[in-house]
N, C-alpha and C positions, 0 to 999 in steps of 0.2 A: 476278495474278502466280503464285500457286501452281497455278492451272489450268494456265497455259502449259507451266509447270515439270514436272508431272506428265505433259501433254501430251509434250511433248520426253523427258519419261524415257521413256513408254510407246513412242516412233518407236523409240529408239534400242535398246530390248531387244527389240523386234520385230527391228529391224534385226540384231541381233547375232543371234538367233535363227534368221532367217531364213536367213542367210548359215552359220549352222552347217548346218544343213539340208541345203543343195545343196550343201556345200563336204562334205558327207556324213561329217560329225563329229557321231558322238551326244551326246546331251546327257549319258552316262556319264562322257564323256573331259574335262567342264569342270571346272575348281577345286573345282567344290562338291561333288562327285563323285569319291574318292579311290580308291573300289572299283569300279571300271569292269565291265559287264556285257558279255560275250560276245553279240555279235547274233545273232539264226541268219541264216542263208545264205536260207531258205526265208519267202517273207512270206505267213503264211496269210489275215491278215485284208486283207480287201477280194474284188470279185467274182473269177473265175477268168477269165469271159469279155472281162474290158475290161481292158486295159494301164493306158488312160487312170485307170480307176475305182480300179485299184490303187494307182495313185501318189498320187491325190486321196484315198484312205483313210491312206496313207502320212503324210500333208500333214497331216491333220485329225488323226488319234489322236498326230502328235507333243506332248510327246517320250515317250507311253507305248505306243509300236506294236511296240518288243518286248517291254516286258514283257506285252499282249495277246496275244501269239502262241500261247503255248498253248492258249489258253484259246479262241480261232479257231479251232486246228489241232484240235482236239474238237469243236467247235462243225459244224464242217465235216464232220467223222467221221457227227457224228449227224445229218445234213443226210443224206448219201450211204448212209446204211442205214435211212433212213426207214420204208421196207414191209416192212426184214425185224427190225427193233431192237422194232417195236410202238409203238414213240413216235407224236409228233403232232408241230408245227409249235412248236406253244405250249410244250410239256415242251422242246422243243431250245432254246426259247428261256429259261424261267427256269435250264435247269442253265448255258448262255451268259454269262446274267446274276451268278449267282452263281459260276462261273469267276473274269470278271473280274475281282470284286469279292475273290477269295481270293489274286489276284495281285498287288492292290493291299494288302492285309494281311500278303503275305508277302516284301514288299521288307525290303531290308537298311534302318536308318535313316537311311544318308547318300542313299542311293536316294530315298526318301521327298522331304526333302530338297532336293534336288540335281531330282529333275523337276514338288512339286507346286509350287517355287518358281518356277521357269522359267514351269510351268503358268499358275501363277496372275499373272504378271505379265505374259505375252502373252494371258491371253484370261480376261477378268471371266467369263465364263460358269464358269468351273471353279474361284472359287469357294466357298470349303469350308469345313468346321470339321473344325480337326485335323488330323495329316497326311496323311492318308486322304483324305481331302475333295476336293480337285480330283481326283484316282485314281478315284476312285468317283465324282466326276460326270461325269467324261469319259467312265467306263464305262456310265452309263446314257443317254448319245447314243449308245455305238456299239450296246448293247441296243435302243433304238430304232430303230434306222437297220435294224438287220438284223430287226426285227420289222417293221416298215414295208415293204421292198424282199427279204425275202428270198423270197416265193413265186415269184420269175421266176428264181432261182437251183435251186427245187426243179423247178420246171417241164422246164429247161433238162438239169438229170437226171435227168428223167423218176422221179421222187420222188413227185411232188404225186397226191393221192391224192384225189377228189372224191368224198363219196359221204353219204348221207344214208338214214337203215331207217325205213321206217314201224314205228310200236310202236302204235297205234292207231286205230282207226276207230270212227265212230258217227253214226247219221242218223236223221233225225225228218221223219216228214210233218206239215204243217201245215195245217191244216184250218181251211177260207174258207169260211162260211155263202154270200155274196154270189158265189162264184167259183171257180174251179179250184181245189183243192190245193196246195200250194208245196213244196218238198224242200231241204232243209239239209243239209251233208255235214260233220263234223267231221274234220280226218285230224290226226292228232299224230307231228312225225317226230323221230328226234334222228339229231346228223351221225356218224357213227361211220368219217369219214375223217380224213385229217392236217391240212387246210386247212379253215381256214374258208368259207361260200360261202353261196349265197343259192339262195332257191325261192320256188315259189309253187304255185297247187291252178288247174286248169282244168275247169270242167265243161260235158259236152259233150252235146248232143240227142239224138235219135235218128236223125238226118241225117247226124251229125259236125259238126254246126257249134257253135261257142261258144257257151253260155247263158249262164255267169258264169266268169269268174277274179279271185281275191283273191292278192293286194294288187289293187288295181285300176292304179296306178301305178307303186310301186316294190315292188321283191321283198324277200322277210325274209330278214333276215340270220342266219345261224347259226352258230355258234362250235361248234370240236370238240369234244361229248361233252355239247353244250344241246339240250334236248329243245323242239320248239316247238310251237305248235297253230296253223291256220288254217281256214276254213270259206267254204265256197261252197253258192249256194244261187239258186232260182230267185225268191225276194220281192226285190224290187224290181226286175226286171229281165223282158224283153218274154215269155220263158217265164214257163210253170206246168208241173207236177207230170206234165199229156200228155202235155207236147211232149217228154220225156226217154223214154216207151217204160216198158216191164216194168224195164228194166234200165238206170238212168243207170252211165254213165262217168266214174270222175274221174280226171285224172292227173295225178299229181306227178312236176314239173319241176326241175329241178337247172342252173346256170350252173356248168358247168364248162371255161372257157375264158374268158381274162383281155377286158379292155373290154367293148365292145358285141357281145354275140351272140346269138343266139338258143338259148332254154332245155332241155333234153336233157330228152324224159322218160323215166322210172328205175323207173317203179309205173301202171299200168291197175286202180284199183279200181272191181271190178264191184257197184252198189249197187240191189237191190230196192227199186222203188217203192212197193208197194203191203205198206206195214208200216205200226206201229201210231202212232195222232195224238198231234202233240205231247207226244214222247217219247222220247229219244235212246234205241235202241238199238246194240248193237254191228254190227259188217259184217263177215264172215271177210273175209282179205287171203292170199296165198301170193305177192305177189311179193318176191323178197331183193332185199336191198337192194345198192347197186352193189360195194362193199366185198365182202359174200359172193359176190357173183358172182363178182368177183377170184379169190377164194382157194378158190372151184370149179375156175374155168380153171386155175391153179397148182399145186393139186393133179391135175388131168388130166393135164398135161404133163410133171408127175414120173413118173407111174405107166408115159407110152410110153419 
């Protein structure tokens, strides 16, 4: 009986809710709410490119999608001065997060009130302790949501920034009593774009054809501003230390471009074969990384 009961209360504050909604009455304007909030006119949060996407953000963040507004309408600022703010993906996304969450603290207390009530009784998810509590967990779906989906939004203004710097090199020949020599390449790169992204190390013969690429399957993932190491090498694989020539080739590759594509390479390092056994030394490198080449090109076209 008290399931049912509970059941029946929950239909019919959905219902009431619901019908507030599209009858497009804030939940400001209800009884529990004596100090009604001015809505803005402008709805930041949600994509720019979908009508649909807006109204479905509209839908989900009720009844806290004005008091988010501001804190979208900055959110978005630093979304749109990406290349020139110095930020990254991730920095827009905690100063986002902690926005919301300063919105959600600086409501008046019938506000509080009056939406984590409403909140918490149409949707268990929001859930809280205190009156903050559904506020703040509504704000960590929409921090996720736009951490999750927002790199097609940076894309789409040409924002998104790919790029990753070798910071390191080092190779050891390996010495086979029984057989050819073998060749190990260390490279260590860190991402010093806005987005996160993925690579991998190709090394290549003295024909141009493949010897070894690591990962062998799936490519490393890299976060902005993580330094990573990967290594290629001719032991296990149908080369030896020969078939690479005076001078093997390694190049790191970069996905920069959303789903299935094929991987961009960004660095040609040129590695002398005939160095010392079993024993990492260093490689010079001079190529920059895709980042400073950017802001080569940017400063060139200031200068005409």
């Amino acid at each position: 009986m008290f399931h049912t009961y509970m059941t029946k209360t929950l239909r019919l504050a959905i219902g009431v809710v619901t019908f507030s909604y599209f009858a497009n009455s804030s939940i400001e304007q209800l009884s529990l709410n004596p100090h009604p909030v001015q809505a803005s006119s402008v709805q930041y949060c949600g994509p720019d490119n979908s009508a649909a996407g807006r109204k479905a953000t509209k839908f989900f963040l009720y009844p806290y999608g004005s008091t988010f507004d501001p804190a979208c309408k900055e959110h978005d600022k630093c979304y749109g001065e990406l290349k020139t703010n110095g930020k990254t993906k991730e920095q827009c996304e905690v100063e986002f997060k902690r926005d919301l969450y300063k919105q959600c603290e600086d409501r008046s207390l019938s506000q509080k009130i009056g939406q984590d009530l409403f909140g918490m009784i149409t949707n268990p998810k929001l859930w809280g302790i205190g009156l903050t509590g559904a506020c703040k967990r509504q704000a960590d779906y929409a921090a996720w949501a736009v951490d999750q989906f927002g790199e097609s939004a940076l894309r789409d203004a040409k924002q998104a920034l790919y790029s990753i710097k070798v910071v390191k090199v080092e190779a050891k020949r390996i010495y086979d009593r029984f057989s050819d020599d073998e060749l190990e390449v260390c490279v260590s790169v860190r991402n010093d774009g806005n987005l996160a992204t993925e690579w991998d190390l190709v090394l290549l013969d003295k024909k141009g054809g493949i010897a070894d690429t690591e990962p062998d399957t799936y490519e490393r993932n890299i976060k902005v501003g993580q330094t990573d190491r990967e290594c290629v090498g001719t032991r296990g694989t149908k080369s030896s230390i020969s078939d690479l020539g005076s001078k093997a080739k390694v190049v790191v590759r970069i996905d920069d471009k959303p789903g299935v594509a094929d991987f961009l390479p960004i660095a040609d390092i040129r590695v002398e074969t005939n160095r010392p056994k079993d024993k990492f030394t260093s490689v010079p490198y001079s190529d920059p990384s895709r980042k400073e080449a950017y802001n080569e090109i940017v400063q060139i076209k200031s200068r005409k």
